[in-house]
C-alpha positions in Angstrom: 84.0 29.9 44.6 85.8 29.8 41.1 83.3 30.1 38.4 82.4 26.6 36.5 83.7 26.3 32.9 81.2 25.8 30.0 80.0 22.8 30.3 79.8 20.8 26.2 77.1 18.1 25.2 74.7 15.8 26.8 76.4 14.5 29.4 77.0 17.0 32.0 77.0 16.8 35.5 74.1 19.5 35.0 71.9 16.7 32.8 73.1 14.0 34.7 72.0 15.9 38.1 68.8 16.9 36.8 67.7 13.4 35.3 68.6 11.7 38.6 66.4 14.8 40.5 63.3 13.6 38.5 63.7 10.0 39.4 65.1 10.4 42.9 61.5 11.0 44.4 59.4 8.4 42.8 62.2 5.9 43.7 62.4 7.1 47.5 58.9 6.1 47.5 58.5 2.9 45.8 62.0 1.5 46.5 63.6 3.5 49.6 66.8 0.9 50.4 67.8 1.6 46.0 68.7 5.3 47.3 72.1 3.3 48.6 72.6 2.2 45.3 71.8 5.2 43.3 73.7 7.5 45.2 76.8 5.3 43.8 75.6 5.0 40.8 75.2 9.2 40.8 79.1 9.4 42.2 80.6 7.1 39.7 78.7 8.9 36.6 79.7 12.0 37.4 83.2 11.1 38.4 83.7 9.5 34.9 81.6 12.3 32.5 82.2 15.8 34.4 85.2 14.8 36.4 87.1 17.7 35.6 84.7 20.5 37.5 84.9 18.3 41.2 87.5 20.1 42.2 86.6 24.0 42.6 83.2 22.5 44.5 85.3 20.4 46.8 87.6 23.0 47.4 84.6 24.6 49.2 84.2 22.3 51.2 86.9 22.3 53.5 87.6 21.0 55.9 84.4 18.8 55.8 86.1 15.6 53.8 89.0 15.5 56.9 86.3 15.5 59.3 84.3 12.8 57.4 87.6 10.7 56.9 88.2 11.0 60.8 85.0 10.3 61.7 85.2 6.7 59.4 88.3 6.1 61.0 87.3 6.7 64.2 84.1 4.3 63.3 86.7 2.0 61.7 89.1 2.0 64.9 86.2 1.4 67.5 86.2 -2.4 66.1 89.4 -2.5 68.3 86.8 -2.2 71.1 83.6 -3.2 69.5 81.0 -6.4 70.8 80.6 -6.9 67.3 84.3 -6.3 65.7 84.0 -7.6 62.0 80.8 -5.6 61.7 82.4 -2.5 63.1 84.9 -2.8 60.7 82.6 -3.3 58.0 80.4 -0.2 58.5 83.5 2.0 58.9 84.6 1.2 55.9 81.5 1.3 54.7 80.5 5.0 56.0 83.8 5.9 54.0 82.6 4.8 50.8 79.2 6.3 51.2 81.2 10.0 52.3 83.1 9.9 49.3 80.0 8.9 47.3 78.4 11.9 49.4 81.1 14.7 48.4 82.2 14.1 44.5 77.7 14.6 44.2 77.8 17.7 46.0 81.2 18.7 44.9 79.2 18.6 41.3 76.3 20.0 42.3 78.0 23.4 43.9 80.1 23.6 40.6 77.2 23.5 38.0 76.2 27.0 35.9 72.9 29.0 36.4 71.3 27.0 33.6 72.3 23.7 35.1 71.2 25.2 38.3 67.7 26.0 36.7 67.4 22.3 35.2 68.4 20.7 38.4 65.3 22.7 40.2 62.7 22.2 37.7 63.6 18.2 37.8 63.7 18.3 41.6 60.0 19.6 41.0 58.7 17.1 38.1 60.4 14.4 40.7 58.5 15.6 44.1 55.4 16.0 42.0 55.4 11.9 40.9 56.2 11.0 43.8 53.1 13.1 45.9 50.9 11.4 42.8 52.7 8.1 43.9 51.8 8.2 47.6 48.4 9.7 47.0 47.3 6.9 44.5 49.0 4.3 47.1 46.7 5.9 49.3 43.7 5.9 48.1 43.7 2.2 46.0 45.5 0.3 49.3 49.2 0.1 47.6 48.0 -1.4 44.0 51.0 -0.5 42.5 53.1 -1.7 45.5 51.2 -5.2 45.6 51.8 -5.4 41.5 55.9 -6.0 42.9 55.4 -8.0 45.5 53.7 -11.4 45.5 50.0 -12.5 46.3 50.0 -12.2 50.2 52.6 -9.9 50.9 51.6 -8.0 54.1 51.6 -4.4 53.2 51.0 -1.6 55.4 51.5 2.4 54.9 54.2 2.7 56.9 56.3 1.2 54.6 56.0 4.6 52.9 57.6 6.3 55.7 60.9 6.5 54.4 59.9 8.1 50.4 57.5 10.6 52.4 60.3 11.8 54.6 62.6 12.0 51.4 59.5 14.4 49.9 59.9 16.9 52.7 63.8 17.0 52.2 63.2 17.5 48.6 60.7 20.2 49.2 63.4 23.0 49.2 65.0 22.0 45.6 61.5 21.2 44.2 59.8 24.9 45.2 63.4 26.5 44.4 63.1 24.8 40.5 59.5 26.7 40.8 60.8 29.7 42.2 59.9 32.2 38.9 56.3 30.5 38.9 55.4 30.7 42.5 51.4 29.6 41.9 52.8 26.3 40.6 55.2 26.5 43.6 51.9 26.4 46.1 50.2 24.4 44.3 52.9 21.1 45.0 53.1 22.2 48.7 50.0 21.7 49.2 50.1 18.2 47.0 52.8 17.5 49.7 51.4 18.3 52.4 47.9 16.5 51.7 50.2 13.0 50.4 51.9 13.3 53.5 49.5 13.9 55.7 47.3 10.9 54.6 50.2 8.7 54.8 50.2 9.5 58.7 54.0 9.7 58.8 54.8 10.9 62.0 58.3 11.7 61.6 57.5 13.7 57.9 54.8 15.5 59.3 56.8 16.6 62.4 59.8 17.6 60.0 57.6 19.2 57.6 56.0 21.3 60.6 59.4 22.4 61.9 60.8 23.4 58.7 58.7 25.6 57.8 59.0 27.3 61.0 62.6 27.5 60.5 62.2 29.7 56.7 60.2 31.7 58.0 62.2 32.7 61.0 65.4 31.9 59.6 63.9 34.2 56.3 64.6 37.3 58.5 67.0 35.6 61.1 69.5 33.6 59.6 72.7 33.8 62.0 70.3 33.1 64.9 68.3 30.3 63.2 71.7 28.8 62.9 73.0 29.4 66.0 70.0 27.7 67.8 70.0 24.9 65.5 74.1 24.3 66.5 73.5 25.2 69.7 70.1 22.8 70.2 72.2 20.0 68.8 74.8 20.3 71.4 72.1 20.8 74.3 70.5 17.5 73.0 73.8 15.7 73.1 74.6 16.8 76.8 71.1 16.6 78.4 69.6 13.7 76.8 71.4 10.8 78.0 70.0 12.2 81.5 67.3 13.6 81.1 65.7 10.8 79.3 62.5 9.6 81.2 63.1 7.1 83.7 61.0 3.9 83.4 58.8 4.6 86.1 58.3 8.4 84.4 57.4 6.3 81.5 54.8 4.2 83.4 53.6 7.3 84.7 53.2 9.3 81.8 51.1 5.9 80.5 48.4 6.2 83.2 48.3 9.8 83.1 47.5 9.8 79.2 46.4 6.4 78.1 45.7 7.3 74.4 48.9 8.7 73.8 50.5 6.1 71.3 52.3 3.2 71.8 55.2 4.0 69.4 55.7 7.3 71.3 55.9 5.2 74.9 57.9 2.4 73.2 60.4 5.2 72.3 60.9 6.7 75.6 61.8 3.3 76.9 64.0 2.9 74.2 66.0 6.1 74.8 66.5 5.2 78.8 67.6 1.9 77.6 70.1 3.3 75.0 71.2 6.2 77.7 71.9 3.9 80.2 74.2 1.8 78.5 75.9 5.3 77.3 76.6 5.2 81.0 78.5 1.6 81.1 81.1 2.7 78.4 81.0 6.5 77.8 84.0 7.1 76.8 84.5 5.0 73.5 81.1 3.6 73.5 80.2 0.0 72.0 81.5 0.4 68.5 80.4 1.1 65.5 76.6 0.2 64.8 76.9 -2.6 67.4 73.5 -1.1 69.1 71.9 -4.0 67.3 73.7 -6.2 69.8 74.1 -4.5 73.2 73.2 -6.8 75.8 69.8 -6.6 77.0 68.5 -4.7 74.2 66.5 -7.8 72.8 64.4 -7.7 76.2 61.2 -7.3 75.2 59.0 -4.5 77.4 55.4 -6.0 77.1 56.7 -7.5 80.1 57.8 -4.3 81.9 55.7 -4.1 85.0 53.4 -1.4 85.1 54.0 -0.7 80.9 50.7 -1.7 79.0 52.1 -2.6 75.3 51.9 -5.5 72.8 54.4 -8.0 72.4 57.5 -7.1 69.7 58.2 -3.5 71.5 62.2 -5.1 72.0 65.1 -2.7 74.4 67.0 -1.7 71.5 65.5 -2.7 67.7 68.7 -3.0 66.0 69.3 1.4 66.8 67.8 3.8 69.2 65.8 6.1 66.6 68.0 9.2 67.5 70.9 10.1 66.1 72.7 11.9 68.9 71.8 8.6 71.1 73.2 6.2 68.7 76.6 8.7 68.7 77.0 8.2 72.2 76.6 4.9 72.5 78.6 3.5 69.6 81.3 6.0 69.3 81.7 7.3 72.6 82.9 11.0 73.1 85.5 11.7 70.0 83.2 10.1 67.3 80.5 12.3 69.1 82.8 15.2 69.0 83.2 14.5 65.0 79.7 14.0 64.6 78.6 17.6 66.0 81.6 18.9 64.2 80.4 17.7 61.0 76.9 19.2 61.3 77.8 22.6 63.0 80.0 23.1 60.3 77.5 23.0 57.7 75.1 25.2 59.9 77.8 27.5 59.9 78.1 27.7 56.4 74.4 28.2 55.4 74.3 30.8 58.6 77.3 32.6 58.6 79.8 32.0 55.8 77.9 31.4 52.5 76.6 34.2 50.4 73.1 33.2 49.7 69.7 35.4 49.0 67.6 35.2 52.2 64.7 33.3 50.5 67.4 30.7 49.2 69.4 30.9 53.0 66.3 30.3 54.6 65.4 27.3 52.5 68.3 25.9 52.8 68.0 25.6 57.1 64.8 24.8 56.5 66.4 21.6 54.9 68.7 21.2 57.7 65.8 21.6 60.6 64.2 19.2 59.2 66.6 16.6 58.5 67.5 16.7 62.5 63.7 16.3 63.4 64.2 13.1 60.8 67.6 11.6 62.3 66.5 12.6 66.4 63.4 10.5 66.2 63.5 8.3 63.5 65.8 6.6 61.5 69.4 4.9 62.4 72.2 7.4 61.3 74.2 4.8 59.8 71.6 3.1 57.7 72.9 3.4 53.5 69.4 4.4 52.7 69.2 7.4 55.1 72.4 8.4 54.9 72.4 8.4 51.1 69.3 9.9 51.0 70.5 13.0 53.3 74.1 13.2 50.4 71.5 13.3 47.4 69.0 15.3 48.7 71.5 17.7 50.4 73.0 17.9 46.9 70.2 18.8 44.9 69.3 21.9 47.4 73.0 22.9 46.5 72.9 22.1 43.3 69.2 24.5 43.0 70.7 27.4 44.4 71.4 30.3 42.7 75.3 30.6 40.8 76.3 32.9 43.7 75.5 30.8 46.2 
């Protein structure tokens, strides 16, 4: 990568990067759906005050803004096809924006200096550290500060803070890499995020947390092969899952067999069959772009499933199928599938194979990645703004921590 020129005066994509790194966190938790809007805000700031340095950083990353641009064209197209046409359109176009948004930030972020790099870690860690105090007094005074926004009455429960505590653990890596040359302060804010989260009860943080650091420490002495599986996983996922999905009656049986397991897990199962057996109507160009929301059947509701024991509200399809690969498949059939593995194993690649990194910054830096698939194959819909804003920013500020060399 060409070395960054000097960068002069306050406003540097190194300030700006570092200021947004403090404020990213507390915002993720407070106000998840303004990610969207920062990240443009981020793009446009950058674009107009540190222009000049985008373009060694997006030279780097070739060829991942062609397969972005296919992929939104491909998302784009599928309103050709689509049950829902002008929304298909709509989210094509918008997933464009939001990769462009997405690039110039990380473009910036792999062009900064060491001392920009330095600054950009140490506000990743101020940031994760407010937002852990956020969620921990949330916690422990039933959401005063989120019932001081909203008005008298406002039903508020803790899963709301799903979202900002799965934003901690991707913002983990930048935060501990900022502490890197004080590690007892490092420690000290993994454990505050681990406690914060754990008391939240998020299931999909907790799970990602878990996994990640599974993946540094293996991937700390096994990088290539860390990568590998995680590619290779990916791709098993995306060819097994829509059949090996439980069946309904598995689903039933699984039910009576373990009747405390919980009904969010069972309600997902069901979801999964529904979503993979509607793969099976259209499986080569799928339903179109985020059209899950509208695929017939999927407002059935499966309280009244026979042999299923479940509240009302537990509907086919809620608006996606809470896994990424899933959604793929069903919406942009086998090429925008093709695109969407493409896209990820490339950057696998990269952080396994074709970056020069240090093995504690390398193994950080899958860590990131095993954990955002944990995130996006059980929770979240991949095309939300939020999420997929929140996986540019967060993605860029782990870039944008590394050492220069990297």
């Amino acid at each position: 990568m060409t070395a960054p020129s000097t960068p002069r005066g306050i406003f540097t994509a190194g300030n700006l990067l570092a200021a947004f790194a403090v404020a990213l966190p507390p915002l993720a938790v407070m106000v998840a759906l303004g990610l969207a809007p920062l990240l443009a805000v981020v793009a446009l700031t950058l674009l107009i005050v540190d222009g000049r340095r985008l373009g060694a950083g997006l030279r780097a990353l070739h060829p991942l803004p062609m397969l972005l641009g296919a992929l939104a064209l491909w998302a784009a197209a599928s309103s050709l096809w689509s049950i829902l046409p002008g929304h298909s359109l709509f989210e094509g176009l918008r997933l464009l924006v939001i990769s462009a948004e997405g690039l110039i930030v990380l473009a910036a972020a792999r062009a900064l200096t060491a001392r920009e790099r330095r600054d950009v870690g140490i506000g990743a860690a101020i940031g994760v550290a407010l937002a852990a105090a956020l969620l921990l007094i949330e916690w422990s005074s039933g959401a005063a500060l989120t019932r001081l926004i909203h008005p008298a009455g406002y039903g508020i429960t803790f899963s709301r803070f799903d979202r900002g505590a799965t934003t901690l653990v991707l913002l983990l890596g930048p935060a501990l890499l900022g502490l890197r040359r004080v590690p007892l302060l490092g420690a000290a804010l993994a454990l505050a995020v681990i406690v914060a989260i754990g008391l939240m009860s998020s299931f999909a943080a907790m799970v990602a947390l878990g996994f990640g650091i599974v993946v540094f420490i293996v991937a700390r002495w096994l990088p290539r092969a860390t990568a590998g599986a995680l590619a290779i996983g990916l791709i098993g996922v995306a060819a097994i899952m829509p059949i090996a999905t439980p069946s309904y009656e598995s689903t039933v049986s699984i039910q009576q067999r373990s009747p405390d397991i919980r009904i969010s897990a069972l309600h997902r199962l069901l979801i999964w069959r529904f979503a993979a057996d509607k793969i099976g109507e259209r499986p080569l160009l799928g339903w179109g772009m985020d059209a899950s929301r509208e695929i017939p059947g999927g407002h059935r509701d499966f309280a009244t499933l026979p042999g299923i024991h479940m509240g009302p509200g537990h509907e086919a399809l809620p608006l996606h199928p809470h896994n990424a690969v899933l959604q793929w498949e069903l919406e942009l059939g086998v090429p925008g599938t093709l695109l969407c593995l493409a896209i990820v194993c490339w950057g696998l690649w990269r952080i396994g194979f074709a970056a020069a990194m240090p093995p504690t910054e390398r193994g950080m830096a899958l860590a990131y990645a095993g954990a955002a698939l944990v995130i996006a194959l059980v929770s979240y819909g991949i095309w939300q703004a939020w999420w997929l804003s929140c996986l540019w920013l967060t993605g860029a500020l782990l870039a944008g921590s590394m050492p220069d060399e990297c």
